[in-house]
N, C-alpha and C positions, 0 to 999 in steps of 0.2 A: 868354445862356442861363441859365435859374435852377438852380441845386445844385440836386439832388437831395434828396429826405428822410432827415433823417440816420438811420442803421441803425437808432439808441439806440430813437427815436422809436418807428421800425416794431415794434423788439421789444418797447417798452412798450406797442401797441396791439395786438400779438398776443397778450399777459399778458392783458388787461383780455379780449380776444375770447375766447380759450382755457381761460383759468384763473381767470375772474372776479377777477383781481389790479391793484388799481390803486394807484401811487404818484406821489405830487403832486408829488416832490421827488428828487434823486440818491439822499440820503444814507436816504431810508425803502428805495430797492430797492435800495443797498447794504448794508443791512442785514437785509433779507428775505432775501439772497442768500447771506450767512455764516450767519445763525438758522438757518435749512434751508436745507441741504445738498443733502439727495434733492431737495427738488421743483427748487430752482435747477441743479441740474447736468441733472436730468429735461428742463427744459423748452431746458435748451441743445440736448439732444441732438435734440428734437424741430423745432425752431426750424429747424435745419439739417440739416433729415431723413437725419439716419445712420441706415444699415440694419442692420439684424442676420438672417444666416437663422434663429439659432438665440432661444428670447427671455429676457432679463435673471430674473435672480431675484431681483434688489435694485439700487438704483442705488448704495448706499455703504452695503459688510458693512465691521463693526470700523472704526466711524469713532474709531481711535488715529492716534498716529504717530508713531514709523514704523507700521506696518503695517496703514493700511487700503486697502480692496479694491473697489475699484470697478466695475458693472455686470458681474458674475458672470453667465457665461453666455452672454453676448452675446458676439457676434464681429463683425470688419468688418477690412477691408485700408487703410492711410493710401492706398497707390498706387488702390486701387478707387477709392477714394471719388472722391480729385484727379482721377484720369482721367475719370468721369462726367460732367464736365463740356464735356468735350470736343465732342460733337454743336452745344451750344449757344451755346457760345463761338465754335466754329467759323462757324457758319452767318451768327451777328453781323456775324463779318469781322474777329474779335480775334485775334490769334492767342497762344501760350502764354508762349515767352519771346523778349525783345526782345533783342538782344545787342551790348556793342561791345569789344575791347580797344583800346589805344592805339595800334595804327594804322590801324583801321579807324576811330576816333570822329576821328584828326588826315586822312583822306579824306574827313569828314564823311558815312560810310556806316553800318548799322545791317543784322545778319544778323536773321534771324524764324523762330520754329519754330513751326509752327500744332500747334493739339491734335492735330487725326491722327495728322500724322510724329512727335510726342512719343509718342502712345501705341503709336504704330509699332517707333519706336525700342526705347521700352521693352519688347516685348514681344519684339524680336531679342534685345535683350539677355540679360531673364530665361532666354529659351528654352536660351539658349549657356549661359549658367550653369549650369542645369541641366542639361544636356547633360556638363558637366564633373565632376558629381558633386554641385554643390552642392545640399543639402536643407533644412529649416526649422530654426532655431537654429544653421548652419555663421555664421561671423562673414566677411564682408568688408571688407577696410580699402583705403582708397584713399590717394593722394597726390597730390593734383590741384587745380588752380586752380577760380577762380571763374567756371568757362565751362559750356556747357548739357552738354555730356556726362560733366560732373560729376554732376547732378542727372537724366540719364539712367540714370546705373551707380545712383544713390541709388535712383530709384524699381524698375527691376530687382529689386536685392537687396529691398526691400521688399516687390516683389511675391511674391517667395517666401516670406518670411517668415524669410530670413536676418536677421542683423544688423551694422549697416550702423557700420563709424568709419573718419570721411577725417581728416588732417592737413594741411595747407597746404604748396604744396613749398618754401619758404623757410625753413620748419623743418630745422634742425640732425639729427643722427643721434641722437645722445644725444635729443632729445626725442620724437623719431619712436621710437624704440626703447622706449623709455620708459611710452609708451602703449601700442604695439599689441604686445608683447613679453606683457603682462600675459593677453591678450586671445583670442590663440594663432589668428589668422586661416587659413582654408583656403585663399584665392584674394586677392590682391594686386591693384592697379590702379593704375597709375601712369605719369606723365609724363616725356619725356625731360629737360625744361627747363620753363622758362617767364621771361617776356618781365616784366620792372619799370621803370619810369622808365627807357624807351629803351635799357636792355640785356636780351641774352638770360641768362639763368643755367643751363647744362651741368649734370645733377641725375644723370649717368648712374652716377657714382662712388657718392652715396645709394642710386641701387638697387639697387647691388649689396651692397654695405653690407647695407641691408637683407634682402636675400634670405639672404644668408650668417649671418645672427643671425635669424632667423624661418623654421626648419627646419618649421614646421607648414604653410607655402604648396606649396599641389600646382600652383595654378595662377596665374601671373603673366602680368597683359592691360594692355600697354605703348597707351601714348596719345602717340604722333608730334609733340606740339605745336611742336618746334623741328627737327624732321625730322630727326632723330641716329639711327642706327642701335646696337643694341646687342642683345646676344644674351642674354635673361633667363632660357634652357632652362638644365637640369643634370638629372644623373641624380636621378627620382622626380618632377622639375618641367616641368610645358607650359609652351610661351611663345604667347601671341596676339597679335593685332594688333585693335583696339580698335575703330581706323572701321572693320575689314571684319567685326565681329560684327555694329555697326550698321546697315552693307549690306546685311545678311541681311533675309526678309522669312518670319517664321516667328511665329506662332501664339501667343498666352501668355495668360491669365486670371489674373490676380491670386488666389491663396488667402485663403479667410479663415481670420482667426486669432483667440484669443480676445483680450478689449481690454485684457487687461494685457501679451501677446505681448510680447518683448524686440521693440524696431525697431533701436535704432540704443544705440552707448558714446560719450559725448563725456566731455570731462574736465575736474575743474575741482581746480586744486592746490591742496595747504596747504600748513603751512609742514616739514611731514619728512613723509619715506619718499615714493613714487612719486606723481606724479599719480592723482587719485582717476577709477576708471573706471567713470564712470554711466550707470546701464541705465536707458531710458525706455520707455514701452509705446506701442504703436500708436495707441491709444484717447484716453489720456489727452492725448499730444502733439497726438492731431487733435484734440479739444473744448477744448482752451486754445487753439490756433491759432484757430479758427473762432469763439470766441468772444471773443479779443483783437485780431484784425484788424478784424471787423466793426463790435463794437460798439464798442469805445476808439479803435481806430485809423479807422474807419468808414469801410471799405475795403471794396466791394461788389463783382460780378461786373463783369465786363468787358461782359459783355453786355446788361447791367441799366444799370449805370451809368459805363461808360465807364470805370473807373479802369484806370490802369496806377503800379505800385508800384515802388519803388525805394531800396534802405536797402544802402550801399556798405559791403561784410564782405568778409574774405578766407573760405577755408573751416576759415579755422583758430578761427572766432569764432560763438557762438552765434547772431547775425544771419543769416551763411547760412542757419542751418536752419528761423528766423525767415521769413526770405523766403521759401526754396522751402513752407513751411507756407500762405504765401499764393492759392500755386495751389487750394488744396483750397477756397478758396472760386469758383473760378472766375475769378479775376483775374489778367490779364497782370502778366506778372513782367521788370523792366528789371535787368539786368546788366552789371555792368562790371568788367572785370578789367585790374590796371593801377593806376599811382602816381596819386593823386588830386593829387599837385602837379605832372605835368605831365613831360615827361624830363629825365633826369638832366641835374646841375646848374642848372636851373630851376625856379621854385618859382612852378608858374603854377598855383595853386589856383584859376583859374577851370573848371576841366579836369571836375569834375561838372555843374559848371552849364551847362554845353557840351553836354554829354552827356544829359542832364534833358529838355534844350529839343528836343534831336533826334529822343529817345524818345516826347518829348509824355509828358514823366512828370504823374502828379495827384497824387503821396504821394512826397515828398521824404525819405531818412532818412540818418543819419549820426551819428558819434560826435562827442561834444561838442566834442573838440577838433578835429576837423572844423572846425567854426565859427568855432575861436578862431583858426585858422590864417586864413582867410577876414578877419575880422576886422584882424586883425595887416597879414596882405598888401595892404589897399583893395581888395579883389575888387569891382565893380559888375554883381552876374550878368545883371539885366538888357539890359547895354551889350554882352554877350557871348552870350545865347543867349533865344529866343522862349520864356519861361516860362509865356505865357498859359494854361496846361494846370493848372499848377500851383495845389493850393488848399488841400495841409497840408505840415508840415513834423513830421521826427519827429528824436528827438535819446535819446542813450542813452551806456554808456558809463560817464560820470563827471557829475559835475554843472556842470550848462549854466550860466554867469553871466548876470548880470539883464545885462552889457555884449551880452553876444551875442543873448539877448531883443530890445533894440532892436535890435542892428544888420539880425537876420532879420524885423525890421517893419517898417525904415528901408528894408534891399537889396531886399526879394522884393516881389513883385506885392500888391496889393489884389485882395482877394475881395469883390466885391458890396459893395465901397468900403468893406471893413473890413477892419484890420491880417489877414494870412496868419495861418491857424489853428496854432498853436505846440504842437504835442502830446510833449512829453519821456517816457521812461519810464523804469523800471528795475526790471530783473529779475535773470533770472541764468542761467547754465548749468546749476546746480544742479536747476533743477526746469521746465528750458525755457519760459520764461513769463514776467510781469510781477507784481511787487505793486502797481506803479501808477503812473501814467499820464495818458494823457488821455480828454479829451468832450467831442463839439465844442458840446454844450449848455451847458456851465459856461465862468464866463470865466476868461479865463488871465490869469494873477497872473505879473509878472518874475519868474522865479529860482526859482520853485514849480508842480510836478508838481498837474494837475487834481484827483487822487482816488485813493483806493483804487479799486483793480480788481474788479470784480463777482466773486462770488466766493471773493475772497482774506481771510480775515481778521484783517490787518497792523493790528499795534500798534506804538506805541512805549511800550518798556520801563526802566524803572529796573534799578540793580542789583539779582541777584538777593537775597533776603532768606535765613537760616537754612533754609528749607524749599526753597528753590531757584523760590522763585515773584517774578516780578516786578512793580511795580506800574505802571499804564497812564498814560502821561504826554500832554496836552496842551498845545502849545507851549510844549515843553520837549525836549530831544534827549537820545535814547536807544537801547537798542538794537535795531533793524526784527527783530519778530518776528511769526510767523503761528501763530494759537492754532489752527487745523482746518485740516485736509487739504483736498489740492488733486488732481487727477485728473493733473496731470502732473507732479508731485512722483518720486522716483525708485523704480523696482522696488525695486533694492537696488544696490552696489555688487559690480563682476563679482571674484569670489575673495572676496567676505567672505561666507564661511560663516555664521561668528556672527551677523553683522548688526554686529560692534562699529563696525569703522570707518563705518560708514554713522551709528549712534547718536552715536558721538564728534564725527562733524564738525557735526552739525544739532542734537544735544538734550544735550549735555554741562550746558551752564550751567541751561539751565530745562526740568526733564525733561515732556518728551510737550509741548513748544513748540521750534516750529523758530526757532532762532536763524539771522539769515542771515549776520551780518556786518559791519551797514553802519550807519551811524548815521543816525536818522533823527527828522524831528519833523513831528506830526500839526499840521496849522494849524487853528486855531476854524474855520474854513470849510470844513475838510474835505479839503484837501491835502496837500501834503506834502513836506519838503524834504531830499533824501539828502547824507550830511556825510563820502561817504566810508566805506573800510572801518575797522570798529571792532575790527580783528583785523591780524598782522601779514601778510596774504597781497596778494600785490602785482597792483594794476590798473592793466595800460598801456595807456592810449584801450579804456577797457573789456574789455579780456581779462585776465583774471584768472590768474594764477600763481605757481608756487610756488617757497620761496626753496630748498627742498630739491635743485631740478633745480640752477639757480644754482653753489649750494653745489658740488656732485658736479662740476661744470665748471671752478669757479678755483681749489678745493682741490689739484686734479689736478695742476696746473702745481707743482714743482719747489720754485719760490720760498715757494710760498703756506703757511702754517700750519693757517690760520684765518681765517675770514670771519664777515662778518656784512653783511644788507641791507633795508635799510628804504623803504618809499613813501611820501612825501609829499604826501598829497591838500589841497588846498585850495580852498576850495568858491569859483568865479570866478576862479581861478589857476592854472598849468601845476603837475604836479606836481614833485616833487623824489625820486629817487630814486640817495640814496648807497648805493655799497658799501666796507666799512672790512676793511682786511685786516691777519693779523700774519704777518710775514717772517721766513724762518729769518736768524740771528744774520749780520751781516755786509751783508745784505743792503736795498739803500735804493731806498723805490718811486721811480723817477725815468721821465719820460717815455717810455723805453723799454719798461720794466714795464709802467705805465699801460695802453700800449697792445695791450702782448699782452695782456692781461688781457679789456681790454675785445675784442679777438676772437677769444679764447679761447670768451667767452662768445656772440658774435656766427656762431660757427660751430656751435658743438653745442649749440645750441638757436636763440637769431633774434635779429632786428636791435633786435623789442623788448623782451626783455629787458636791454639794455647797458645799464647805472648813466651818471646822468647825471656824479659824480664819482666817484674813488678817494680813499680816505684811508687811509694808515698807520697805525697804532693800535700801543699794546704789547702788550695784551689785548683778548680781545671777551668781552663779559660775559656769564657764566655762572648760571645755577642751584646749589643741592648737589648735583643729581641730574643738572649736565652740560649742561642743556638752555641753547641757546644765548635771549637774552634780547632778541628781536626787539620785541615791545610794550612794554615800556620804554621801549627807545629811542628808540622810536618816539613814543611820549609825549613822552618829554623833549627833544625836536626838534622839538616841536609845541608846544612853551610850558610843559609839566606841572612841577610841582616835583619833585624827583627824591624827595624823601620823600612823595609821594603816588603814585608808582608804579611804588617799588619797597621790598624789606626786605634792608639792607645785610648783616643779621645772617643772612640763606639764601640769599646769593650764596657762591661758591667764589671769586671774585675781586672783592670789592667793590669795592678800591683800581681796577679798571678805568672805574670809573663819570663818575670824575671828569673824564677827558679827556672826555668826551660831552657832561655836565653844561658844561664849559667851552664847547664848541662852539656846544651851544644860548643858552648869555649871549651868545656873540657874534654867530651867529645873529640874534639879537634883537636887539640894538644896531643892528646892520645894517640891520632893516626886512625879513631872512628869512623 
């Protein structure tokens, strides 16, 4: 059976039909597509026929940034839109999403939710929300796994035009508190438990936790997934039951809203004060979605062209929201909730690729170390599951090595007797989206990301100069910055009145240029390869967090002084993340310590934040002004000379530097 025509294609034939626009090459319509702005975001919208009742007055007023404004005027619903597709998909014989956890996928069974019953569903749902008081702008926060009535309660609140933040239930108190505390939720949704590597996990003690420190929930709607009983009522508070809202068969229509509308807060940490909580709009999240699935990731209708999708996130990672984004183009969506290595105390990473083949997945995705783990184990997926289906592969996260390039051309299927289409990307929570990516028109290079993303206009930058301006480097690595606004870039930050912290964490270093973070280098062909974050905020298999929560977790403990923790990214290598602590007097980190430590941290926030070691210290180095000296370290653990990235004479404890500087020589010696 022949592929299909790649999306790219089609939408450069509907350019050249529509807009008398032709380009011979990627890099002429990735550049037509950053030069102008209005007509490229224009023609996204039209391409994928969103509607508005009301009509636009601009497609991008005050193209700054922070603050520009896009398609004023216009309204539309995310949940409208994704449900529209539902007649058509259905009638195909697709249905919405495919589903397994781990004991259903070790019975080799698969649940299915066709578009109807989804939009059935959701429309019990909205209805009961609303029913409860909730109205447009009230916030819902969830705590739920990676299963479809997750992504039922999402599209609900969406439909009213609430706004929508889940956390993962394997999230600690302290990090759940952390976020939705800030946030001040109406209505709660949550799990009693949920099932990982062959145990169940008892969450009922978090919810109450929870309940008892988020005095602003009127309404708390428990989800049975381990069948525990618990009583979530108290005086001012209802309690529901979750599948019998779903039961219900009750009437709803999605509102429109305008297309900057708040949807949903995800977060994404630094290194002090609380996780940042970022507000995304309706609009902007659905024309990035639809416009980086189809065209980059060239992921088409279900109905059109048979794809069924599949990129393995918990709901605590901006892939979730990646995935369910893909419904709004009409494509079946595969889920799996569940240890990707297989049950406890076994490390059978063949456990997606099992799952892939049952689903009849066509768009394979996962974190890079995904791969390496795969890699490491001799996983032989095809010796394990009918991947015939299969005809891309996606990869995000951290950066994928040229080792795991071959091994994913060596293990996965041939397409039309050529190596599996290798499509990486990298984005970010920050602004729900990608800077780049892949196309299945250009060829794929080991170890190197196909292109800038249409759209997106990512440089790589030198340090800033006297005026704060940076200069644009070609195969040369520097900082990933994007010179022009993006439609799903962030409203603002919730509680920052000023706009400061929103300014501080994106345009501090190059003002009205968003800084993302990450290092990066543009290749003469037009790709491009990420080196890791260029800042001290820590990424474990691509979720991004902050050392501030950390911090507030090992400090606590009795023993502890002072901390300090750094990531170790290396680009083709597992990362390396220590944490170095200083002891009150008397006191010696020995085994015992170690390990409270590490589930100190392992409780009040998750499994992945635990440092892969402890280290003792006398001191952790300082600023004059206090500030703990995490990118130093960080440098100087990564090779750097310690007089090029630091000034001993503006430290309050210089003499601390040196045990570091020691570590890193030996470090090095080592082959670290």
């Amino acid at each position: 059976m022949p592929l299909p025509e790649p999306h790219i294609t089609r939408y450069q034939r509907w350019l050249r039909d529509t807009r008398g626009l032709s380009f011979d090459r990627y890099d002429a319509l990735w550049r037509w597509s950053v030069d102008d702005l209005p007509a490229f975001w224009a023609s996204i919208w039209d391409y994928f026929g969103l509607q508005s009742p009301t009509p636009r007055t601009a497609v991008l007023e005050h193209p700054a940034m922070p603050g520009a404004r896009w398609f004023p005027g216009a309204q539309l619903n995310y949940a409208q839109h994704l449900l529209s597709h539902a007649d058509a998909s259905h009638a195909a014989g697709h249905p919405a999403i495919v589903f397994a956890d781990e004991a259903l996928l070790a019975r080799g069974e698969l649940r299915q939710i066709s578009w109807p019953e989804l939009r059935r569903q959701v429309a019990a749902c909205a209805a009961a929300f609303q029913a409860m008081g909730v109205q447009r702008g009230d916030r819902i926060c969830a705590v739920l796994p990676n299963v479809p009535q997750t992504i039922v309660v999402f599209l609900a609140c969406a439909s009213l035009g609430a706004i929508w933040s889940v956390c993962s239930p394997d999230m600690g108190p302290v990090a759940v508190l952390d976020r939705f505390r800030q946030i001040e939720p109406k209505l709660l949704v949550a799990c009693d438990g949920y099932r990982y590597a062959g145990q169940a996990h008892d969450r009922r003690a978090l919810l109450q936790q929870l309940l008892a420190e988020l005095p602003s929930v009127r309404h708390a709607v428990l989800w049975r997934n381990l069948g525990l009983e618990v009583d979530l009522s108290a005086p001012g508070r209802q309690a529901h039951d979750l599948d019998t809202l779903l039961a219900q068969d009750r009437a709803f229509e999605p509102v429109p809203v305008p297309f900057d509308h708040p949807l949903w807060v995800v977060y994404s940490s630094g290194t002090t004060g609380l996780p940042k909580p970022i507000v995304h709009g309706h609009g902007g999240v659905m024309i990035e979605a639809l416009k980086m699935s189809a065209l980059h990731n060239n992921i088409g209708p279900s109905a059109v062209d048979g794809d069924r999708f599949h990129w393995y996130s918990s709901t605590g990672w901006i892939m979730w929201n990646s995935q369910v984004g893909v419904l709004l183009g009409g494509t079946t969506i595969c889920i799996f909730d569940g240890s990707p290595a297989g049950p406890q105390g076994a490390t059978d990473w063949s456990t997606l690729w099992r799952f892939a083949g049952l689903a009849r997945c066509s768009f394979f995705g996962a974190g890079a170390a995904f791969y390496a783990s795969c890699l490491k184990a001799g996983v032989e997926p095809q010796a394990v599951a009918d991947l015939s289906a299969l005809r891309a592969v996606g990869s995000t996260g951290s950066p994928l090595s040229e080792d795991c390039y071959r091994w994913i051309w060596d293990k996965l299927p041939k397409v039309d007797g050529q190596d599996i289409w290798l499509a990486p990307i990298s984005g970010g929570t920050d602004f729900a989206g990608a800077f780049v990516g892949g196309l299945i028109t250009l060829p794929v290079i080991e170890g190197e990301m196909q292109c800038r993303c249409l759209g997106a206009s990512v440089e790589a930058w030198s340090e800033p100069d006297a005026h704060g301006v940076g200069r644009p480097l070609v195969d040369e690595v520097g900082e990933l910055v994007c010179t022009k606004p993006m439609p799903s870039m962030p409203l603002y930050f919730w509680g920052d009145a000023d706009g400061k912290r929103y300014h501080d964490s994106y345009f501090d270093m190059y003002p009205g240029v968003w800084r993302h973070g990450d290092w990066i280098k543009i290749t003469p062909r037009g790709g491009a390869i990420i080196y890791g974050r260029s800042d001290a905020t820590i990424n474990r298999h691509g979720i991004r967090m902050g050392t501030a929560e950390l911090y507030r977790a090992v400090e606590a403990l009795p023993e502890v002084l002072d901390s300090l923790v750094v990531d170790l990214e290396y680009l083709g290598r597992e990362s390396w993340m220590p944490l170095f602590v200083t002891l009150r007097d008397g006191v010696t980190l020995d085994a015992a310590l170690t390990q409270r430590i590490k589930q100190v941290i392992r409780e009040a926030l998750s499994a992945r934040h635990v440092p892969n070691d402890v280290y003792q210290v006398a001191a952790i180095p300082r600023t004059l002004s206090g500030k703990k000296m995490e990118l130093p370290v960080k440098k100087l653990l990564m090779g750097a000379a310690a007089d090029s990235v630091l000034k001993r004479d503006a430290m309050a404890n210089a003499d601390s530097v040196d045990w570091f500087v020691a570590l890193a020589q030996q470090r090095a010696q080592a082959g670290g």
